[in-house]
DOGUMAR-970986 format. One line per 8 residues: their letters; for each residue x, z, y of N, C-alpha, C. Coordinates in steps of 0.05 Angstrom, whole numbers. Example, Ala and Ser with C-alpha at 12.3 -4.5 7.8 and 13.67 -1.06 7.14 Angstrom:
BEGIN
as> 264:156:-114:246:156:-90:264:156:-66; 257:142:-45:273:143:-21:258:157:1
end
This chain:
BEGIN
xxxxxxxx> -478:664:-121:-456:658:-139:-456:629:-149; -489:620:-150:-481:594:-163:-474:576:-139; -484:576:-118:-477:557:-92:-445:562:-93; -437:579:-100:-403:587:-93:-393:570:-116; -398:571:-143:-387:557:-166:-392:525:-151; -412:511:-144:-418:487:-138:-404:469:-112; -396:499:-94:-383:487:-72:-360:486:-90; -350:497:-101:-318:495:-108:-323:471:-122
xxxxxxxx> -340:462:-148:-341:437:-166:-333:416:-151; -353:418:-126:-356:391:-112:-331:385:-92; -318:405:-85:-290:396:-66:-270:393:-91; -264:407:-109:-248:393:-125:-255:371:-138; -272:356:-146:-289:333:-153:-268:305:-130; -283:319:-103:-273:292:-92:-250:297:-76; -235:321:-84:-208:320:-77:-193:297:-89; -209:310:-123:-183:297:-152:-193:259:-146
xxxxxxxx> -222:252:-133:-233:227:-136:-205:211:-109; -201:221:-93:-194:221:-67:-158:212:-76; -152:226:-90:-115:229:-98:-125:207:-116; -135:206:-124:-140:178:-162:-141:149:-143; -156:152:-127:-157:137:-114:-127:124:-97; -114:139:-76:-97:136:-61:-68:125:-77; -68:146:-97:-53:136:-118:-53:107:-130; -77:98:-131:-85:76:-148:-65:60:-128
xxxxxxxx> -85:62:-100:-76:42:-84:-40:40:-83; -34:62:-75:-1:60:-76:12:38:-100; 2:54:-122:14:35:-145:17:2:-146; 1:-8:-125:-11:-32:-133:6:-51:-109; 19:-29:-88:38:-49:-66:61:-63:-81; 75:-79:-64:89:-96:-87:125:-71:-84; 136:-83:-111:156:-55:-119:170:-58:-98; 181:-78:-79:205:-80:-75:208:-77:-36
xxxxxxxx> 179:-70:-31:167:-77:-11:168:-53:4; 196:-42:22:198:-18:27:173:-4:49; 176:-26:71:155:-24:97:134:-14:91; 118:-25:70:95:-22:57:92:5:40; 108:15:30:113:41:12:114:58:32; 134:52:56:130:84:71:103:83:83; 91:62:96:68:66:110:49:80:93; 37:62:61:31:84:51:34:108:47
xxxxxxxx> 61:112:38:67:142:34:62:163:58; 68:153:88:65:168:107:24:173:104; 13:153:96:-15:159:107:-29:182:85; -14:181:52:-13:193:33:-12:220:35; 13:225:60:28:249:66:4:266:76; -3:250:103:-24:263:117:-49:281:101; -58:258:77:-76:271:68:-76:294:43; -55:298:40:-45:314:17:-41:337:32
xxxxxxxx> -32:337:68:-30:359:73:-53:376:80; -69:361:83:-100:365:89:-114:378:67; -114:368:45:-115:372:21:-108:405:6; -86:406:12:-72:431:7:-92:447:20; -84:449:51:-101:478:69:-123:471:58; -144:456:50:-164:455:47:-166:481:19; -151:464:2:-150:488:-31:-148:507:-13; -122:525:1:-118:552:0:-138:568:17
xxxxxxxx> -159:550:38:-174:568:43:-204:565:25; -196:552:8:-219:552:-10:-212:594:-39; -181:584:-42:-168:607:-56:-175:631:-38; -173:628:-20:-167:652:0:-210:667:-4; -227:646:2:-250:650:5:-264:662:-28; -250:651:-44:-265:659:-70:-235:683:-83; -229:701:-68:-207:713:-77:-222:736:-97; -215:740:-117:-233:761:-132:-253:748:-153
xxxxxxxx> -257:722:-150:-283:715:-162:-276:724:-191; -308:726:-198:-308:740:-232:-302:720:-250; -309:692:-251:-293:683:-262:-269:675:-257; -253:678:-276:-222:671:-276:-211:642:-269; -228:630:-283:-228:600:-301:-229:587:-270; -244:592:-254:-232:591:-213:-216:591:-210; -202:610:-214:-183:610:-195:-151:589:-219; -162:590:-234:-136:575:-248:-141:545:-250
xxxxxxxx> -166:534:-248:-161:505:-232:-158:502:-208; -167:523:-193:-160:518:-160:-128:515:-158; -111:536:-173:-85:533:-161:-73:509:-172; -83:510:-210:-74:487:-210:-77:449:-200; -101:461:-183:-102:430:-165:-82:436:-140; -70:460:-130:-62:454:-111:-20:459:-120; -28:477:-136:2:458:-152:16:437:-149; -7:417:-166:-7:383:-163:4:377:-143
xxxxxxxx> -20:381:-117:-20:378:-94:-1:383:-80; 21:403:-85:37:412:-67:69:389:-84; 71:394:-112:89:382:-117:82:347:-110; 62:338:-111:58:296:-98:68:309:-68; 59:326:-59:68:320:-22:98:329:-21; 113:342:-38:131:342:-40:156:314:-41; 146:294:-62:149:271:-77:154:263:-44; 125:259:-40:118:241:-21:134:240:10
xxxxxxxx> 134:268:13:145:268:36:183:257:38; 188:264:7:214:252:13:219:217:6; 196:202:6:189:174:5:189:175:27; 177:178:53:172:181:73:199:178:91; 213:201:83:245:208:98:260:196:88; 257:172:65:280:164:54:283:133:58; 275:124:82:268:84:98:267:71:65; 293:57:65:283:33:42:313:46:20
xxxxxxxx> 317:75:19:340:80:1:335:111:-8; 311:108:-29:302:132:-44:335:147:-52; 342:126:-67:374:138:-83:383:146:-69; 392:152:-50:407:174:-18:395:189:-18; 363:197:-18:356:226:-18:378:249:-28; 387:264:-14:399:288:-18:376:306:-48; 405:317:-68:387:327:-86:384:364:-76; 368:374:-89:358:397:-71:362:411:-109
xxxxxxxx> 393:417:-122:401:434:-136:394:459:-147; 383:471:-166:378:496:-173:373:505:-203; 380:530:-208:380:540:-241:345:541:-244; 339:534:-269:304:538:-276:302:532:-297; 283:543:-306:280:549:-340:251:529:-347; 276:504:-367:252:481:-364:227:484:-389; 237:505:-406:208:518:-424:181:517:-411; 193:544:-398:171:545:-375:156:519:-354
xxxxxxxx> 175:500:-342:156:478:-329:142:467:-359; 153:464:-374:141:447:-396:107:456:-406; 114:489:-414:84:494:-416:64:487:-391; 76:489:-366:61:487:-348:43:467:-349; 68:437:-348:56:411:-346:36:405:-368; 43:422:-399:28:411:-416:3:425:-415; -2:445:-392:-28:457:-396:-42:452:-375; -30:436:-353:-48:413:-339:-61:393:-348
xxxxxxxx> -32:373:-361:-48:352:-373:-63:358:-401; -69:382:-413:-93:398:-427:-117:378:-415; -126:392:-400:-144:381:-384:-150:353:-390; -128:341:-385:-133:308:-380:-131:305:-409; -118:304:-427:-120:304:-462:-146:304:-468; -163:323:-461:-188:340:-471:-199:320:-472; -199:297:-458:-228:275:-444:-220:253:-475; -202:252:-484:-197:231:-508:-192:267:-534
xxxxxxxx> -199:275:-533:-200:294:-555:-171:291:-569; -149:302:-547:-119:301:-559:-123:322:-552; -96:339:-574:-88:362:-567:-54:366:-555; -41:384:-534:-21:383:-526:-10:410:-532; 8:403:-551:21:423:-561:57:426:-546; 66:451:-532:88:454:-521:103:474:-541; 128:478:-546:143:484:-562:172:483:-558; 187:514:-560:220:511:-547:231:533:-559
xxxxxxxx> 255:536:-574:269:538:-583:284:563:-560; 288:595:-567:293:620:-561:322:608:-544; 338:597:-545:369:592:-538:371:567:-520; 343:560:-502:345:539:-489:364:548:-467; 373:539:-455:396:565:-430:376:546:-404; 386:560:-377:368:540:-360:390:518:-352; 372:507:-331:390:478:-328:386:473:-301; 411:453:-295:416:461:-261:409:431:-259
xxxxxxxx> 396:432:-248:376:408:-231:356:408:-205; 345:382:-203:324:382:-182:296:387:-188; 285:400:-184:268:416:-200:240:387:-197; 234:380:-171:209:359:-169:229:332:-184; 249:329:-182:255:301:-202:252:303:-230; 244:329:-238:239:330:-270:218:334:-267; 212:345:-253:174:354:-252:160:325:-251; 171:306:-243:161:280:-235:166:261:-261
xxxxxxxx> 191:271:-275:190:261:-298:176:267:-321; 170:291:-321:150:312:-344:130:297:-337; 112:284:-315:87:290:-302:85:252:-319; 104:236:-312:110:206:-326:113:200:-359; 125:222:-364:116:227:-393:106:234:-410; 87:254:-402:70:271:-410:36:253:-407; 34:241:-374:15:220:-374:17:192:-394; 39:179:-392:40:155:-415:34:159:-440
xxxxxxxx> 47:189:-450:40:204:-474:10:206:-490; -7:215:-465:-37:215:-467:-44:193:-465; -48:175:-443:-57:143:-438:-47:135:-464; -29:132:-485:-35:110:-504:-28:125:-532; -46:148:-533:-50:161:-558:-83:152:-563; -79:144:-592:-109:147:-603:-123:176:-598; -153:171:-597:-175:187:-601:-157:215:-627; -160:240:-617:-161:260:-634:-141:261:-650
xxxxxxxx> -119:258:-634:-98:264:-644:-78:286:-630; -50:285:-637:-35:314:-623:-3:298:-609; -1:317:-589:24:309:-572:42:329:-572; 63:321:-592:78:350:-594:109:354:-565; 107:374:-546:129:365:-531:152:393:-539; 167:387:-541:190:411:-554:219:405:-541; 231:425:-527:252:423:-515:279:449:-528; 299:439:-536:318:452:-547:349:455:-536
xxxxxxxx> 366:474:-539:397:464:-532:408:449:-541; 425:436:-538:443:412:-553:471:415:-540; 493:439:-544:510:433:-537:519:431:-508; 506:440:-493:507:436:-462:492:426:-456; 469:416:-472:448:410:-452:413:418:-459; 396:411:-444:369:427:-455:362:388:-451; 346:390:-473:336:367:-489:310:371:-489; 300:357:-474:262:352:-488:240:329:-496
xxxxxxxx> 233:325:-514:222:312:-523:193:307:-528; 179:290:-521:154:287:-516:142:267:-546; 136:276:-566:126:256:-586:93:252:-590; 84:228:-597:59:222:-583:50:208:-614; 30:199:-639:14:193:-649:14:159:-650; 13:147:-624:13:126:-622:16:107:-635; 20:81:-628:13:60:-646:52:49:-646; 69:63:-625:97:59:-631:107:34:-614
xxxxxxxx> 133:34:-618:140:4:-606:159:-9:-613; 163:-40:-625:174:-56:-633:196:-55:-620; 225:-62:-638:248:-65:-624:249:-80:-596; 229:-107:-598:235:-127:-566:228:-111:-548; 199:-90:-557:187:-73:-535:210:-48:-520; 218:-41:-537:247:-28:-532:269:-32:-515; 275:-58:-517:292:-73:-507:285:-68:-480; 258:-70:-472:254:-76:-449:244:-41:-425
xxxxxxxx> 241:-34:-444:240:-5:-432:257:3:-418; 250:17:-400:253:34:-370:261:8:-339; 251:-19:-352:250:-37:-327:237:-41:-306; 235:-48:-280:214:-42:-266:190:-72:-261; 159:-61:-275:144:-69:-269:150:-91:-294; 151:-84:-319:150:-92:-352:125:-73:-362; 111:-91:-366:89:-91:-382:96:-91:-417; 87:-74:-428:99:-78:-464:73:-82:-468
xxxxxxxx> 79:-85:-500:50:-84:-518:25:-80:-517; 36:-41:-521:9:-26:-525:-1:-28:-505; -27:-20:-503:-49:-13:-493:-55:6:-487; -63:24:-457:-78:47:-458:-104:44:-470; -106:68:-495:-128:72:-506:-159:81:-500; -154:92:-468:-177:91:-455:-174:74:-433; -171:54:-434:-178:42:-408:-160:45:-378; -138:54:-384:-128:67:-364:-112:47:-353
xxxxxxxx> -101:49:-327:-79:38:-308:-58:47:-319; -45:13:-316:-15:21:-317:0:1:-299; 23:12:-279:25:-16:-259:53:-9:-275; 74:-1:-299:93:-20:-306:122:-3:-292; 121:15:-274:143:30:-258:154:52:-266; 133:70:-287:142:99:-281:164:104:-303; 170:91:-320:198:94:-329:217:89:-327; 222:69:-306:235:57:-301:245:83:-274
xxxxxxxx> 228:90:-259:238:107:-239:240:134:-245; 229:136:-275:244:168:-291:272:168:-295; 279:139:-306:308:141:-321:322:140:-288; 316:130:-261:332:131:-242:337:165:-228; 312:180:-242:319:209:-233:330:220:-249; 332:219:-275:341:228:-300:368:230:-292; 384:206:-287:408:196:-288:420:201:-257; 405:204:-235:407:218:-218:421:248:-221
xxxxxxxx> 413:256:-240:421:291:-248:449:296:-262; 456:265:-274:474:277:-295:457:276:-323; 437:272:-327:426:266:-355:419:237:-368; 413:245:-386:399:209:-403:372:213:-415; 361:197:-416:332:185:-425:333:165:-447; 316:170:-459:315:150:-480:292:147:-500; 289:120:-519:262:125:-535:271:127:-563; 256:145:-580:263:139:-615:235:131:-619
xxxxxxxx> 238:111:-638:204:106:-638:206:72:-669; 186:85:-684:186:63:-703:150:49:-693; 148:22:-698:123:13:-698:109:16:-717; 79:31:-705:65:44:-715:67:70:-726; 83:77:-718:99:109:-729:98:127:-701; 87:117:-682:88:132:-653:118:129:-639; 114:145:-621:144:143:-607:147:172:-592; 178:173:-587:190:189:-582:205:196:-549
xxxxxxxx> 199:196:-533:207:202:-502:222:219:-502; 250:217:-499:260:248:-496:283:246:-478; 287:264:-458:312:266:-428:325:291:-440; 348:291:-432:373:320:-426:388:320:-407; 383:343:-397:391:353:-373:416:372:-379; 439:376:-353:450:393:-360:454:425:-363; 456:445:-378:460:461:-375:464:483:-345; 463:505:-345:466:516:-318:496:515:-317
xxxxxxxx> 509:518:-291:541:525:-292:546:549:-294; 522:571:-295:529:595:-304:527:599:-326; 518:580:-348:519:580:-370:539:572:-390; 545:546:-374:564:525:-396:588:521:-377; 614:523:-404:643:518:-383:655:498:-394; 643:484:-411:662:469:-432:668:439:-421; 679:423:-440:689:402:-420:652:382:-415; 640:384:-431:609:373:-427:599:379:-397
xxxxxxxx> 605:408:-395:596:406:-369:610:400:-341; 637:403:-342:657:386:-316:649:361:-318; 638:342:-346:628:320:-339:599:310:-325; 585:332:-322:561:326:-316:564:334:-278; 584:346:-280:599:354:-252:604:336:-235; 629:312:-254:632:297:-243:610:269:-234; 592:271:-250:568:251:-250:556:260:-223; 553:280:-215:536:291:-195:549:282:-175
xxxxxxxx> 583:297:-166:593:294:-151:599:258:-144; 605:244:-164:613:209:-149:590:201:-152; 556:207:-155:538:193:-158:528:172:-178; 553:169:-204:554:160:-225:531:156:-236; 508:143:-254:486:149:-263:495:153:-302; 486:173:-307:493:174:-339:472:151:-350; 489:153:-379:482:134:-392:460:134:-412; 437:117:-418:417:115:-418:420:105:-448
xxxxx> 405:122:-466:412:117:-499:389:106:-514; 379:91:-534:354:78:-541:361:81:-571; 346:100:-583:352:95:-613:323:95:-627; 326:90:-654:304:84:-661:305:99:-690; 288:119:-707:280:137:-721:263:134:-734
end
């Protein structure tokens, strides 16, 4: 039993060392540099797929085990795993024009991704003694979107969220209806951000202020390529945030069409259909 707990430590060990890594490197090609992005991404691809079969016959081999606490990091590494090779593969199929990717449409109940994500990055919180608290409101309706372009945005917000929260503090993420749309918001402890810092948010490869509080990487992109999926959907992104008062991350998405008939949602219709990007709101609270 214990050789079995140790084999599993050590392949997820240098699975997660292996993706931290690859990642790193990706981040660090220059933004604009398509040739270079797919090659990575294609060599990325390979190993993520590798990666995966590796988890499921790891799942498959420890099926039953007595501890639980197994099998719920195993899947949730291959979760991860399955949604980046997802990402990735359509980097891959998409030459030098991500924005043409075809969106891949569907009803889903973003409560539910939300606890998910916030009980992954649990995990990652734990190591700076934050707590991640998820929270949603009974009348959220679901919402018709691309399920990995929000997953990709939860995963950008939810990480920045942690990277520049102080030591032992709480990350509250709460998503509600608004009228046609499901709204969520990611509020974080932080040290906040100045109007200029503001100004400059969701640009690609802008460096602000703060500081990750542990030491962490930041190459400067991932908001900038949230608000292009965000707005991809028919929704907006935006920050409320006073300095030194923390800040506020929060996207809305549209409602389902089996839900909402009102004129809110023919407009989020039309955004989809001419490829329009909605409009991107910055207030401050």
């Amino acid at each position: 039993m214990a050789d079995q707990k140790e084999f599993v430590a050590s392949a997820i060990a240098k699975a997660q060392a292996d993706l931290e890594e690859a990642l790193s490197q990706l981040a660090k090609l220059p933004a604009f540099d398509a040739s270079s992005v797919g090659y990575a991404a294609h060599g990325l691809n390979n190993y993520l797929t590798v990666m995966g079969g590796t988890i499921e016959l790891i799942l498959a081999r420890l099926a039953g085990h007595p501890d639980a606490q197994v099998q719920v990091w195993l899947e949730g590494v291959l979760h991860a795993t399955n949604l980046m090779a997802r990402i990735v593969d359509r980097m891959v199929n998409s030459a030098a024009a991500p924005a043409d990717t075809p969106l891949r449409l569907e009803h889903f109940d973003l409560p539910t991704m939300v606890r998910r994500a916030c009980s992954y990055y649990q995990r990652v919180a734990q190591r700076k003694t934050i707590r991640l608290i998820a929270d949603s409101t009974a009348d959220v309706p679901p919402v018709w979107a691309d399920r990995v372009h929000v997953a990709a945005v939860l995963d950008n917000l939810l990480s920045n969220a942690v990277k520049y929260s102080p030591l032992r503090t709480q990350i509250v993420v709460h998503v509600q209806a608004e009228e046609g749309w499901a709204v969520c918001r990611v509020q974080d402890a932080g040290p906040g951000l100045s109007q200029a810092d503001q100004a400059k948010l969701f640009q690609r490869g802008v460096r602000l202020t703060p500081r990750p509080t542990g030491a962490e990487s930041s190459a400067g992109f991932g908001l900038a390529i949230a608000k292009e999926l965000i707005e991809r959907l028919g929704g907006a992104i935006w920050c409320e945030s006073v300095l030194g008062r923390g800040a506020c991350f929060a996207f809305r998405l549209p409602a389902s069409r089996e839900q909402t008939h009102g004129t809110a949602q023919e407009s989020h219709r039309a955004h989809l259909h001419s490829g329009k990007a909605g409009r991107t709101h910055r207030r401050s609270g």
